[in-house]
C-alpha positions as a printed NumPy array, in Angstrom:
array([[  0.   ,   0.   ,   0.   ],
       [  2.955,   2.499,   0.919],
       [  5.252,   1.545,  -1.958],
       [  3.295,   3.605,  -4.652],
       [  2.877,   6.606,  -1.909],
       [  7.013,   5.864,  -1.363],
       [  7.46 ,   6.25 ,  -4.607],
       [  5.602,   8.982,  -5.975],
       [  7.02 ,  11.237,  -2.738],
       [ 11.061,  10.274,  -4.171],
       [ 10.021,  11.08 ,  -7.677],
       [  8.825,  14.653,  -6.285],
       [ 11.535,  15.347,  -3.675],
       [ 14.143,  14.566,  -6.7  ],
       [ 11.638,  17.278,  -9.048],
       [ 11.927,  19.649,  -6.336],
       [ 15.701,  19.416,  -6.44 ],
       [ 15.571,  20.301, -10.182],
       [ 12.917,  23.057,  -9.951],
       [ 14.494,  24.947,  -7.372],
       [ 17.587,  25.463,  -9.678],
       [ 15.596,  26.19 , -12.469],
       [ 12.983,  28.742, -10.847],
       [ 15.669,  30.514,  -9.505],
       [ 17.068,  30.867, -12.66 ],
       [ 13.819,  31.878, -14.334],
       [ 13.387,  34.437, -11.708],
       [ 16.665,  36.147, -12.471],
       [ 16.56 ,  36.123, -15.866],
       [ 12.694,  37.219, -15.747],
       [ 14.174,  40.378, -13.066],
       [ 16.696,  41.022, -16.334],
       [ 14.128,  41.718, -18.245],
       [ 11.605,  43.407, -16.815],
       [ 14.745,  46.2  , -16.19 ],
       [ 16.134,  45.852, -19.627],
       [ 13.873,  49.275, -20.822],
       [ 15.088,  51.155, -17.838],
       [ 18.404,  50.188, -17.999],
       [ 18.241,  50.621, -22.314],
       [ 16.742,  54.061, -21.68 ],
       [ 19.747,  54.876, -18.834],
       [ 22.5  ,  54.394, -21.259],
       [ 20.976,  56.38 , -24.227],
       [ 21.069,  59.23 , -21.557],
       [ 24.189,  58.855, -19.869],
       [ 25.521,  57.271, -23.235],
       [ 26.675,  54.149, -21.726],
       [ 27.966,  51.482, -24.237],
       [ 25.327,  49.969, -25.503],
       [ 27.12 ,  46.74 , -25.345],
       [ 25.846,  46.315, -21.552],
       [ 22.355,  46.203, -22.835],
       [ 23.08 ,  43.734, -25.069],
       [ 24.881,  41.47 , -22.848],
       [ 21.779,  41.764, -20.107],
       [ 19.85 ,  40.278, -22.804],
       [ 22.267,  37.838, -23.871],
       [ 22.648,  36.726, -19.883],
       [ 18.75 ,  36.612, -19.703],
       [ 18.243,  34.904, -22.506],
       [ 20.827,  31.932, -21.947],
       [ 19.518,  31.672, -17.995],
       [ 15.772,  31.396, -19.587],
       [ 16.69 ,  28.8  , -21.566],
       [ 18.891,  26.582, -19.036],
       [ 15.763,  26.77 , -16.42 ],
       [ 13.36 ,  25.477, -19.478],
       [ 15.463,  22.946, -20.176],
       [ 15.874,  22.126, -16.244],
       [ 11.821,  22.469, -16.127],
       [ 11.235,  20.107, -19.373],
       [ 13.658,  17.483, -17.423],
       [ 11.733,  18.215, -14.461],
       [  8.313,  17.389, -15.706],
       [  9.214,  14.565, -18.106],
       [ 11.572,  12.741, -15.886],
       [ 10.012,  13.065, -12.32 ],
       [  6.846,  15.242, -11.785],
       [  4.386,  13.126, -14.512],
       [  6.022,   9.442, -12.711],
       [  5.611,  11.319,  -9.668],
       [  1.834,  11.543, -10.343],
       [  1.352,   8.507, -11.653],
       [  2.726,   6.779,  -8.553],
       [  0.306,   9.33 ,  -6.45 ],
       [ -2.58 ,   8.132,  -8.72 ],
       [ -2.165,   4.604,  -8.136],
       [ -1.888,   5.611,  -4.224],
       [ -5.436,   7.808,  -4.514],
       [ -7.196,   7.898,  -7.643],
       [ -8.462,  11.628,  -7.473],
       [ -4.869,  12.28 ,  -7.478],
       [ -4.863,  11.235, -11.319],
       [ -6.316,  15.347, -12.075],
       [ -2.953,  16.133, -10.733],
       [ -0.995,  14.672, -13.562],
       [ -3.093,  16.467, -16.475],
       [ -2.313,  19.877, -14.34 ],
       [  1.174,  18.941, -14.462],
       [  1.202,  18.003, -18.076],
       [ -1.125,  20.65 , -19.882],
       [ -0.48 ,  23.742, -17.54 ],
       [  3.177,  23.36 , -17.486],
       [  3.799,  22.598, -20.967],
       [  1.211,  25.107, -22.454],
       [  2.659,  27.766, -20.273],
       [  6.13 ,  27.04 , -21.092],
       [  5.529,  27.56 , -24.467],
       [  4.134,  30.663, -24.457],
       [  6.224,  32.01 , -22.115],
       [  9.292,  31.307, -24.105],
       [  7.205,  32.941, -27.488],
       [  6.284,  36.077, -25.389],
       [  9.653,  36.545, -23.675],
       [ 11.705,  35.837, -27.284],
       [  8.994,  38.097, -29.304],
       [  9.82 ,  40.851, -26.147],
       [ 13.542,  40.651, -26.874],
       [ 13.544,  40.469, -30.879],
       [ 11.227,  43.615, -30.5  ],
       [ 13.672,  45.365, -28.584],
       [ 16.657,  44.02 , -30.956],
       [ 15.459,  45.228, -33.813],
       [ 12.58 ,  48.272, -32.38 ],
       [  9.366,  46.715, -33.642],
       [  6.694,  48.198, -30.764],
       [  4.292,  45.012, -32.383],
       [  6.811,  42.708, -31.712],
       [  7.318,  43.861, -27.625],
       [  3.246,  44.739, -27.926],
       [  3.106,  41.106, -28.45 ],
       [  5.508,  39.355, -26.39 ],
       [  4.136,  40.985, -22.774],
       [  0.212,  39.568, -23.483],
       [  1.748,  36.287, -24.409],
       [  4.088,  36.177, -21.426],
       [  1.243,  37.27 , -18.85 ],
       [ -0.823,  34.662, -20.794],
       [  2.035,  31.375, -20.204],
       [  2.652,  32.471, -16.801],
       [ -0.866,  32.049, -15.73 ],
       [ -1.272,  28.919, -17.314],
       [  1.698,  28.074, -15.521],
       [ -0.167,  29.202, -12.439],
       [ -2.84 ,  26.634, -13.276],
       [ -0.54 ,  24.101, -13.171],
       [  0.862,  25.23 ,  -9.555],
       [ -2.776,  25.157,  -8.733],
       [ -2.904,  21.278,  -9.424],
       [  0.316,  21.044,  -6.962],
       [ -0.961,  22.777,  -4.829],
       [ -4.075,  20.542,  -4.423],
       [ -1.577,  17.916,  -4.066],
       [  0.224,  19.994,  -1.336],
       [ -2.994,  20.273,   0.264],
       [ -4.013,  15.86 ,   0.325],
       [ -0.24 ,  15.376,   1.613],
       [ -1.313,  17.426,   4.548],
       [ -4.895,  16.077,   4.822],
       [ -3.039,  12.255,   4.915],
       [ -0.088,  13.231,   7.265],
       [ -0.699,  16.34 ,   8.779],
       [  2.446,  18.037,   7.477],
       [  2.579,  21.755,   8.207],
       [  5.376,  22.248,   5.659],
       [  3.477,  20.967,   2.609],
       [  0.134,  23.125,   3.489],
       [  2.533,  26.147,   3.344],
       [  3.778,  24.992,   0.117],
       [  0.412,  24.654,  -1.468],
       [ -0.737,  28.371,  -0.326],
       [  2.643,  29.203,  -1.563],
       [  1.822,  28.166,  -4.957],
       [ -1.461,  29.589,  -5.111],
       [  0.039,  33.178,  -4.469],
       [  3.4  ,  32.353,  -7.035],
       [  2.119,  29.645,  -9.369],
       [  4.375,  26.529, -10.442],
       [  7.751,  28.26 , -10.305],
       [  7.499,  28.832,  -6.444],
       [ 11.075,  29.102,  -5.535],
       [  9.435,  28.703,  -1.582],
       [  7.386,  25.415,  -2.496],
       [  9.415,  23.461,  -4.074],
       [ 12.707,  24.048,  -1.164],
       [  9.634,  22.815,   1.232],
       [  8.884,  20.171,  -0.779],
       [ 12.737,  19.303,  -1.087],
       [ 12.485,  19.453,   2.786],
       [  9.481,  17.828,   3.653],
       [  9.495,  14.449,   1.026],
       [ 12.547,  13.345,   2.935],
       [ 10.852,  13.968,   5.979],
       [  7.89 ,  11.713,   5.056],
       [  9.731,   9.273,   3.333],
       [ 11.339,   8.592,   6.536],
       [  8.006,   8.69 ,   8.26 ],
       [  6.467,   6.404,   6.081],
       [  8.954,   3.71 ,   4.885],
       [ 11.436,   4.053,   7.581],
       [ 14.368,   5.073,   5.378],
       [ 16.882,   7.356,   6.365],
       [ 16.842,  10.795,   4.703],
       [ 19.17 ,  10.932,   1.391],
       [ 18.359,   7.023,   0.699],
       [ 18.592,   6.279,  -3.441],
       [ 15.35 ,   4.831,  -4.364],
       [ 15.72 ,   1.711,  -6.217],
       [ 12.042,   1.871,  -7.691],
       [ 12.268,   1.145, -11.736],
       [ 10.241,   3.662, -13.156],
       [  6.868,   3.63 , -14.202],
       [  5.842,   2.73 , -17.96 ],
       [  4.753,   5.922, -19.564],
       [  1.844,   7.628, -18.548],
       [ -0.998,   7.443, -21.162]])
């Protein structure tokens, strides 16, 4: 009975470990733009070189696409096994994995079109092109809220089942931030070793020897 439950909690804590790299990436790169007018607009004043701009960009741009690739590995690798494995524990848990899959991917997507349209518009100074890029940015990133809503429901069971504090916290934490919650997923880091050792009586840091799932239809 615990095995699935075992399982679907190492496949999350080892998600966790990959999203916290890759939302704090996001977030830096997504702080480097959201300055990049003000900081464009600076140096045609003061005439800085122009080539800091540039290189902001180029810094943003190469951090955005590490923590997508991180995310992709993320979701593909550990988060859709991970619900799986909490499906076969609780069935209503299976609404968990389309979340994952559809709000995640969908939002990815259009985040990285909105955030590259935002950037070619300020390349080459096509208003349509950065006119376009911030709906479709705003647009991804509350899809990708949707799909921190689904973890968060999952947050939210995990602390119906075992009472864990730490993993209620997480789910309000990705109701107010969505599925790149820097804050949720270090709890969730935390707090899947903590019940893994509840449950199964291994000792924190234990490699799971589970096979993986076949892939989710």
């Amino acid at each position: 009975m615990n095995q699935p439950l075992l399982s679907a909690l190492r496949f999350l804590g080892d998600a966790a470990k990959t999203m916290i790299i890759a939302s704090a990436m996001l977030l830096i790169s997504l702080a480097i733009f959201l300055s990049s007018p003000s900081v464009a607009v600076s140096s045609l004043i003061h005439r800085i070189n122009g080539n800091i701009f540039t290189g902001m960009l180029v810094l943003a741009a190469v951090l955005t696409l590490t923590s997508l690739i991180l995310i992709l590995v993320s979701i593909y690798s550990m988060l859709i096994h991970s619900a799986y494995y909490f499906a076969a524990y609780k069935r209503e848990l299976g609404i968990v994995s389309n979340y994952i899959k559809w709000g995640f991917i969908i939002g990815l997507v259009l985040v990285v079109a909105g955030l590259f349209s935002y950037v070619l518009g300020f390349i080459i100074g096509n208003p349509w092109a950065i006119g376009a890029g911030l709906p479709l940015t705003l647009l991804g990133t509350f899809i990708l809220w949707l799909g921190g809503a689904g973890l968060s429901v999952l947050c939210f069971k995990l602390y119906e089942d075992f009472k864990s504090v730490t993993m209620l916290i997480a789910g309000i934490a990705f109701l107010i931030m969505g599925a790149i919650s820097l804050v949720s997923w270090v709890l969730i880091h935390i707090e899947t070793r903590g019940l893994i050792h509840r449950i199964g009586g291994e000792a924190p840091g234990t490699v799971a020897l589970t096979p993986p799932p076949p892939p989710p239809t």
